[in-house]
ZAMARGU-4260 file (C-alpha; in steps of 0.2 Angstrom, whole numbers, plus 5000, padded with zeros to 4 digits):
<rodrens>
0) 4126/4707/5436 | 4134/4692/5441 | 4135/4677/5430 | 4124/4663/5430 | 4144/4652/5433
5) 4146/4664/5448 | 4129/4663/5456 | 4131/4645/5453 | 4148/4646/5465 | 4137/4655/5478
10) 4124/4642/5479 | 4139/4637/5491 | 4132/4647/5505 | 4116/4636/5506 | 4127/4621/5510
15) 4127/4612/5528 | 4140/4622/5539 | 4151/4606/5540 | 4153/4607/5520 | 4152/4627/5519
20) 4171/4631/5519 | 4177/4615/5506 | 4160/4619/5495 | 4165/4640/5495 | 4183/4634/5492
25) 4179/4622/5479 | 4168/4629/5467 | 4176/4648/5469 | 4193/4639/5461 | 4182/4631/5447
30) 4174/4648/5443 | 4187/4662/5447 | 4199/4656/5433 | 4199/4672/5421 | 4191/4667/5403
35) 4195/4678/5389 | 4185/4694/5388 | 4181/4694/5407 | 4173/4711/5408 | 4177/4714/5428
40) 4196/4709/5427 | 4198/4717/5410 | 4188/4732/5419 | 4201/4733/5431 | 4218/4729/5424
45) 4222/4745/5416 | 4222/4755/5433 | 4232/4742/5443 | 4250/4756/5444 | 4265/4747/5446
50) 4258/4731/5447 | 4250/4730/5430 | 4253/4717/5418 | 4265/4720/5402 | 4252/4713/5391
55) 4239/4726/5395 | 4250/4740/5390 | 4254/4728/5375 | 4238/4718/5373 | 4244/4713/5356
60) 4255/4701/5364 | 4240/4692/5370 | 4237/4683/5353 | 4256/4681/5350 | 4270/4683/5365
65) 4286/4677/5355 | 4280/4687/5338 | 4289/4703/5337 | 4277/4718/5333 | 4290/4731/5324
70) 4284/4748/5326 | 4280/4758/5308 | 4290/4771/5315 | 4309/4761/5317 | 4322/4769/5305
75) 4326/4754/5290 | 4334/4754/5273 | 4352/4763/5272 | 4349/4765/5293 | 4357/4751/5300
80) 4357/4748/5320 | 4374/4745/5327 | 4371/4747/5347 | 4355/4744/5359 | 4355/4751/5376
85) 4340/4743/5385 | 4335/4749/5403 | 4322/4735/5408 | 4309/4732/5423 | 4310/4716/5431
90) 4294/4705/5428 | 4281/4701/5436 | 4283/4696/5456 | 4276/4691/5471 | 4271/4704/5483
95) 4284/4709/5497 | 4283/4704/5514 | 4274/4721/5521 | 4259/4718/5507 | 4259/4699/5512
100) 4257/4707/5532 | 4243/4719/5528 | 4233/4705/5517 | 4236/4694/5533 | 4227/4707/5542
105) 4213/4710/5531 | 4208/4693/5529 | 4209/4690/5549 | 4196/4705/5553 | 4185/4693/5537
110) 4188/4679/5548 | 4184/4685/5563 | 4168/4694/5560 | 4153/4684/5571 | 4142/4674/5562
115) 4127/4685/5559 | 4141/4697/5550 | 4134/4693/5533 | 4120/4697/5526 | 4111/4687/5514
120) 4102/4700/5503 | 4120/4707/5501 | 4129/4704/5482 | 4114/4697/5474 | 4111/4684/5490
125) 4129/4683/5489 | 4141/4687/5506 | 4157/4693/5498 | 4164/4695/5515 | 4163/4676/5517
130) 4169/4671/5502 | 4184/4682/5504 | 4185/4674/5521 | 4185/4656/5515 | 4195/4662/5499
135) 4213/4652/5499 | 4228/4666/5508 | 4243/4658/5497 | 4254/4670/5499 | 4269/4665/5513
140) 4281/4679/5518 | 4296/4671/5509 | 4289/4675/5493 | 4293/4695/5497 | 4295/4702/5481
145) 4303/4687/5473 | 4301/4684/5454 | 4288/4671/5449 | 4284/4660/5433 | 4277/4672/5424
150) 4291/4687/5428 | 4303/4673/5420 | 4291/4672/5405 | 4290/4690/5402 | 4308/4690/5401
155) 4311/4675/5390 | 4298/4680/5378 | 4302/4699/5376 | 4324/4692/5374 | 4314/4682/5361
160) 4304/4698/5352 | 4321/4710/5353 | 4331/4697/5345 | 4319/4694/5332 | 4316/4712/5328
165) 4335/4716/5330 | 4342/4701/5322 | 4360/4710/5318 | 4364/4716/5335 | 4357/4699/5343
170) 4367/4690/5330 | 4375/4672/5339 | 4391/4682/5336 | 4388/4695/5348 | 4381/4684/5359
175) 4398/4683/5370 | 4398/4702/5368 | 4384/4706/5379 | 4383/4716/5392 | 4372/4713/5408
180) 4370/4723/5422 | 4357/4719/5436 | 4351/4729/5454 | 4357/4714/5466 | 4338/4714/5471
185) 4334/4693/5468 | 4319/4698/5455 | 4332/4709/5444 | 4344/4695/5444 | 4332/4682/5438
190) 4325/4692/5428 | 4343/4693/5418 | 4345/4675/5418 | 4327/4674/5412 | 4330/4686/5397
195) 4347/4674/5391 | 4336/4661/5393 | 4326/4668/5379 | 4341/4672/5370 | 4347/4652/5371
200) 4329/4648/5364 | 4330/4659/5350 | 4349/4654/5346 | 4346/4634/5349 | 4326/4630/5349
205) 4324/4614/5356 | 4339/4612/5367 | 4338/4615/5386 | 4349/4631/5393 | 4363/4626/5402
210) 4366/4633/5418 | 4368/4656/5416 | 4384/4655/5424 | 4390/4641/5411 | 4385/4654/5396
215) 4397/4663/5383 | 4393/4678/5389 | 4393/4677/5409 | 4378/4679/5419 | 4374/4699/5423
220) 4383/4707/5433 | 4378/4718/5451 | 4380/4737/5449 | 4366/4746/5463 | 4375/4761/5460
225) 4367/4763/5444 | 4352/4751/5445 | 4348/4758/5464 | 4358/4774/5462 | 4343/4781/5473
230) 4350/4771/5490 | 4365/4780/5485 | 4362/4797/5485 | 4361/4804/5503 | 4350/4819/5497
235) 4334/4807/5491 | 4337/4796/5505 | 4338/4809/5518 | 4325/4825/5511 | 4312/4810/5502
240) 4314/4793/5507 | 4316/4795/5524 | 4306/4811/5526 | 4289/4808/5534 | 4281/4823/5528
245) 4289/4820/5510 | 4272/4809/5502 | 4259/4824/5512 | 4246/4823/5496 | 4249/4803/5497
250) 4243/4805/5515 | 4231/4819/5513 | 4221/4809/5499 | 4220/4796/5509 | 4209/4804/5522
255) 4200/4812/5508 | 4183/4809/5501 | 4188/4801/5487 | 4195/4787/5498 | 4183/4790/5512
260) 4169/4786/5501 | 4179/4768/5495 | 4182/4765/5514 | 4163/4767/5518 | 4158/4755/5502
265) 4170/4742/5508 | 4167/4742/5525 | 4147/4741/5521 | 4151/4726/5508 | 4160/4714/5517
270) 4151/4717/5533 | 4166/4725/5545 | 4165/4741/5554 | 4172/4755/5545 | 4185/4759/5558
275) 4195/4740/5557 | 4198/4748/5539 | 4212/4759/5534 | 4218/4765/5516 | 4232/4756/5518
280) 4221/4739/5518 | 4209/4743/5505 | 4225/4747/5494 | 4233/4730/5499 | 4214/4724/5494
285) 4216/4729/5477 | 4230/4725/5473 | 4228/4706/5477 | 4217/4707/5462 | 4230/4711/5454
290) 4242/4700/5459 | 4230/4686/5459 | 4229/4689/5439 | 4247/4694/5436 | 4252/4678/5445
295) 4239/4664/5444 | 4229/4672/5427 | 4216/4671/5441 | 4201/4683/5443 | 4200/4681/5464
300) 4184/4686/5473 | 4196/4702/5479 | 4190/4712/5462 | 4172/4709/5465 | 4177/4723/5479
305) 4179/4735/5469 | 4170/4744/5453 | 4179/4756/5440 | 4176/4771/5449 | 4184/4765/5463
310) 4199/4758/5451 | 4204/4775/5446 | 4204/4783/5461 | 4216/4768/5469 | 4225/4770/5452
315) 4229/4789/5459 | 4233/4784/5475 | 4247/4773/5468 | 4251/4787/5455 | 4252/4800/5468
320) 4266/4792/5478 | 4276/4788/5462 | 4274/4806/5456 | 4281/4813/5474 | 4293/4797/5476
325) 4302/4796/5459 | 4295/4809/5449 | 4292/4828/5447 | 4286/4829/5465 | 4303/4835/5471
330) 4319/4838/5460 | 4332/4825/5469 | 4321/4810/5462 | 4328/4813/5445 | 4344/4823/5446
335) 4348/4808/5455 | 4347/4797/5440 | 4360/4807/5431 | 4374/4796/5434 | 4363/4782/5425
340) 4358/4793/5412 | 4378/4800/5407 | 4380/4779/5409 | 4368/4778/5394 | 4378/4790/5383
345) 4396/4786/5388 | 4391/4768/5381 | 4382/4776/5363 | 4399/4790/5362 | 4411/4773/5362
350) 4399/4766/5350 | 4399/4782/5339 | 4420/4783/5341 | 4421/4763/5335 | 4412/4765/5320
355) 4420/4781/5314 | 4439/4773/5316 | 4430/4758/5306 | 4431/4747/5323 | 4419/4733/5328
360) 4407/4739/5340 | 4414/4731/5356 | 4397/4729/5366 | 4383/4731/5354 | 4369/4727/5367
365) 4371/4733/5383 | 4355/4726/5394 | 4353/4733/5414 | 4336/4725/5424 | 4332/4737/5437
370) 4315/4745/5444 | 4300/4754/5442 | 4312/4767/5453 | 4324/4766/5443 | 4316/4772/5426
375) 4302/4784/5434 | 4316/4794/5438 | 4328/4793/5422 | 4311/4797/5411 | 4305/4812/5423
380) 4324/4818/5420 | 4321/4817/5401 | 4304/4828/5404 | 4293/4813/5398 | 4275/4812/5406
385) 4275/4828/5414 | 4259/4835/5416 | 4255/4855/5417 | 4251/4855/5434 | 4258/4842/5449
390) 4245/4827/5456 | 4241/4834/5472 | 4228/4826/5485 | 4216/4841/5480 | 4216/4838/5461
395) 4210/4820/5458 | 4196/4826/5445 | 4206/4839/5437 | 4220/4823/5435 | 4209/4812/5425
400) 4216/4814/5411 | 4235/4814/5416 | 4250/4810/5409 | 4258/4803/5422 | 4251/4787/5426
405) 4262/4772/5430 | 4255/4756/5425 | 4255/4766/5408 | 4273/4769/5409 | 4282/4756/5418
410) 4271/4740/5421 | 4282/4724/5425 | 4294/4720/5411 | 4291/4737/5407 | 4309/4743/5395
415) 4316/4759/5389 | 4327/4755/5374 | 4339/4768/5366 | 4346/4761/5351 | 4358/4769/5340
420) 4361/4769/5319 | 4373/4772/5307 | 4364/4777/5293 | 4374/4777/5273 | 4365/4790/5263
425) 4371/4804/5276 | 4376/4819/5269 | 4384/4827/5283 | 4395/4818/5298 | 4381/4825/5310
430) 4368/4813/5300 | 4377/4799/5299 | 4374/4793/5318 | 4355/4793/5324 | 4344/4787/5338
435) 4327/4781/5342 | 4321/4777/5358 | 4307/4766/5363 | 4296/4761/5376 | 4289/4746/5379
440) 4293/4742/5360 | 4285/4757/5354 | 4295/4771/5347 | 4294/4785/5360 | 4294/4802/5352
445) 4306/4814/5358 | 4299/4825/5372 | 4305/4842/5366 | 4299/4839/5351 | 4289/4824/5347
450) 4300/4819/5332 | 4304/4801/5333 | 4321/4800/5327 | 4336/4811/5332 | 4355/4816/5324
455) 4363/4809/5340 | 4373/4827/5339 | 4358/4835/5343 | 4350/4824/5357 | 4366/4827/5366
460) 4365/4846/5363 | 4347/4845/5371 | 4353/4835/5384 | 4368/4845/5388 | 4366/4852/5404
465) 4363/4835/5412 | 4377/4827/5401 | 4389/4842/5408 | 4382/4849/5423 | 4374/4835/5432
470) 4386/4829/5445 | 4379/4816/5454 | 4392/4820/5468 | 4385/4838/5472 | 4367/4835/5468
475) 4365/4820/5481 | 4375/4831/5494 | 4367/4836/5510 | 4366/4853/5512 | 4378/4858/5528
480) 4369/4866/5544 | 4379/4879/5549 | 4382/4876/5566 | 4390/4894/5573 | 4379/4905/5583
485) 4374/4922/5580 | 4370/4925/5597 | 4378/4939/5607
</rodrens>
C-alpha cells in the first residue's frame, strides 16, 4: 500500500492542468526523500549489482561511517601487521553516457504518450506513468560515469576507518611512504585523491587538505596495465569483449520469461505499448532507482516500478553478464588478471625479505583504485564465489541461492585488502610471516579452505601455479590461424 505522505503527493493529478506539472514536481520532491526504514528502497537495495551502495553490504556504517568496525577474526597480540595491500572499487558515480541515452529514451516514450494514456484507477488512483513523466531528468551527458559527492565520501570515510583500525601502517611516518596506483579512468583518480583526503583528516582534524598534488606522498599514480589489465590483453578484448556471441545467456534471458513477464508489468503500468519497451530500458529503469539513492539519498518514483520479484530477477540479469564478462564464464576473464595478481605478491615477498634482513618496510601500504572489472576477475582467479554449476539464461530459479552475486561482492568502494604479519611467538621461519585477507572489511576466509589466516609460505604454494605459470604474455595471445591450404 501506498502511504498516506505518497497519496497525498498524488492528490497532484486532480490539480488544474496549468498547475499539474509544477504541483506533481513539487510535492514528489517533498515526499521521495528516503526516511529511515523505507521498506520499498530498503526492499530493493540489496539486488541493485554493481550499482549497489557500500553501506548496504556494510549497514553498520549507517549509524557510524568514520568508526572502524574491527572484525573478531583479525590476527592481534604477538601478530603485528607490517604491510597492507589494498585493491579498491572507486565509489559511488554518476551513470555513463549510454545509461544517461537509454533514460532519455524512456522518459521521452512517458512523455509522449497521448493524454488518455493514464489511467486513473491505476496505482491506487495514481498514474505512475505520469508522474515518471513529469519526475525531474537531472542527469546530463557530462556526468558519464564521473565520481559524485558521495563516491568522494566513501573514500574519505573508509581512508579514515583503515587508518583507525591499522594505526601502525597509517602512522603519519609512513605517510610519505604510500603507494598509490590508479586506472587513469576520472572516477578512479578522484577516488585516490578522495581517500588521502581522508587520510589528511585523520592526521590533521580540523585543517583543510591542501591541494593532492602538494601532499608528502604525491597524488597516485596511472598504471591501466594493472588497473585495466583487461584493455590490455588481446585475447579478452578480441574472444569476450568484442565478441557478440560472447554474453549469449545475457541475451537469451533477456527474451526469456522471466524478463518477458517484467516487460509486460511495465508496459501495462505506465501505460505504453509493450513493443516501445526493450530489456535494455526496463534495466536502465531500475537502475535509476538506484542511482537516484546512491546519489541523492533519494527514493525516485522509478522504484515504484518495480516489486522484489522483479528485483531479483533484474539483479540476475546484471549477475549474468558479470559472470560471462569477468568471471567464470570464460577462462581469459581471470588468467587475465594474473599480472595484477603476481603484482600483489612481488610487493608482500619485498615486504617479507625487509623484515628478515631487519630493514624498514620501504612501502607498507600500497593502495590501487580500480573497477568492479578489475577485482571480479582477480577474485574469480583466486576461486572465490564460484558456484557448482555456471549462471546460464535457463537456471534463474536454480541460481537463487548463488554465490555469485555482485552487489554482494564488489558494490561501489567495494575493497580487497591482503595484509600481511610478522608475528613473535613463531616457532618456525615459515610461521613467522602470515596473512589475512579481507573484503569489504571483513576477514575473507580462504577459498581452499576456509581458514582465515595463512603462513604466507603456504598461500603461495596454493597459489603456485598462477605465481609461476601464469604468464600474462601467452595467456592474452591470440591464437594464430593457420593460413596454408591443404587443398590439392
Amino acid at each position: 500500500m501506498l502511504r498516506a505522505s505518497r497519496r497525498r503527493c498524488l492528490a497532484a493529478a486532480l490539480a488544474p492542468a496549468s498547475a499539474l506539472a509544477a504541483a506533481l514536481l513539487s510535492s514528489l520532491a517533498r515526499c521521495s526523500l528516503l526516511e529511515p526504514g523505507d521498506r520499498v528502497a530498503s526492499a530493493l537495495s540489496p539486488y541493485f549489482g554493481t550499482k549497489t551502495r557500500y553501506e548496504d553490504v556494510n549497514p553498520g556504517l549507517l549509524a557510524g561511517p568514520e568508526a572502524p568496525w574491527r572484525d573478531p577474526e583479525l590476527l592481534d597480540g604477538t601478530c603485528t601487521p607490517v604491510q597492507l595491500v589494498a585493491l579498491i572499487r572507486h565509489g559511488t558515480r554518476y551513470p555513463t553516457a549510454k545509461q544517461i541515452r537509454k533514460l532519455r529514451q524512456l522518459h521521452g516514450l512517458l512523455r509522449a504518450r497521448g493524454p488518455g494514456g493514464g489511467g486513473a484507477g491505476s496505482a491506487g488512483g495514481r498514474d505512475l506513468g505520469a508522474a515518471l513523466a513529469d519526475w525531474p531528468l537531472w542527469y546530463a551527458d557530462w556526468m558519464d560515469g564521473q565520481l559524485v559527492e558521495k563516491g568522494r565520501q566513501d573514500m574519505r570515510q573508509l581512508a579514515l576507518r583503515l587508518a583507525s583500525l591499522f594505526p601502525a601502517l597509517f602512522s603519519r611516518e609512513n605517510y610519505g611512504r604510500l603507494r598509490l596506483i590508479t586506472s587513469s579512468k576520472h572516477r578512479c583518480v578522484d577516488s585516490g585523491s578522495a581517500f588521502l583526503q581522508g587520510l589528511w583528516q585523520h592526521y590533521h582534524p580540523g585543517v583543510p587538505p591542501p591541494d593532492v598534488a602538494d601532499m608528502e606522498c604525491g597524488p597516485p599514480k596511472v598504471n591501466d596495465k594493472l588497473m585495466r589489465f583487461f584493455d590490455h590483453c588481446k585475447k579478452f578484448v578480441t574472444e569476450v569483449e568484442k565478441n557478440a556471441t560472447a554474453l549469449y545467456h545475457v541475451e537469451a534471458f533477456k527474451t526469456g520469461p522471466e524478463m518477458q513477464n517484467i516487460l509486460q508489468k511495465v508496459a501495462a503500468t505506465l501505460h505504453v505499448p509493450v513493443n516501445n519497451l526493450s530489456a535494455d530500458l526496463i534495466q536502465v529503469a531500475f537502475f535509476t532507482c538506484s542511482f537516484d539513492l546512491a546519489i541523492k539519498g533519494v527514493k525516485s518514483p522509478w522504484c515504484d516500478v518495480f516489486d522484489i520479484d522483479d528485483a531479483k530477477v533484474l539483479e540476475y540479469l546484471n549477475d549474468l553478464k558479470q559472470y560471462w564478462k569477468r568471471g567464470y564464464g570464460y577462462a581469459i576473464n581471470s588468467r587475465s588478471s594474473c599480472t595484477l595478481f603476481q603484482d600483489i605478491f612481488q610487493h608482500l615477498d619485498k615486504a617479507v625479505k625487509q623484515k628478515q634482513r631487519s630493514q624498514p618496510v620501504s612501502s607498507p601500504v600500497i593502495l590501487q583504485f580500480g573497477h568492479a572489472e578489475t577485482l571480479l576477475p582477480l577474485l574469480s582467479l583466486m576461486g572465490y564465489f564460484k558456484d557448482k554449476e555456471p549462471l546460464t539464461a535457463y537456471n534463474y530459479k536454480e541460481q537463487m541461492h548463488r554465490k555469485f552475486r555482485s552487489g554482494h561482492i564488489v558494490p561501489y568502494a567495494s575493497n580487497l585488502i591482503f595484509v600481511l604479519y610478522h608475528c613473535e611467538d613463531a616457532k618456525t621461519p615459515k610461521e613467522e610471516f602470515r596473512v589475512q585477507m579481507l573484503l569489504n572489511e571483513k576477514v575473507l576466509p580462504l577459498a581452499h579452505s576456509q581458514e582465515t589466516v595463512s603462513f604466507y609460505e603456504d598461500l603461495k604454494n596454493h597459489y603456485k601455479d598462477i605465481l609461476q605459470s601464469c604468464q600474462t604474455s601467452e595467456e592474452c595471445e591470440l591464437a594464430k590461424v593457420n593460413s596454408t591450404s591443404d587443398e590439392l
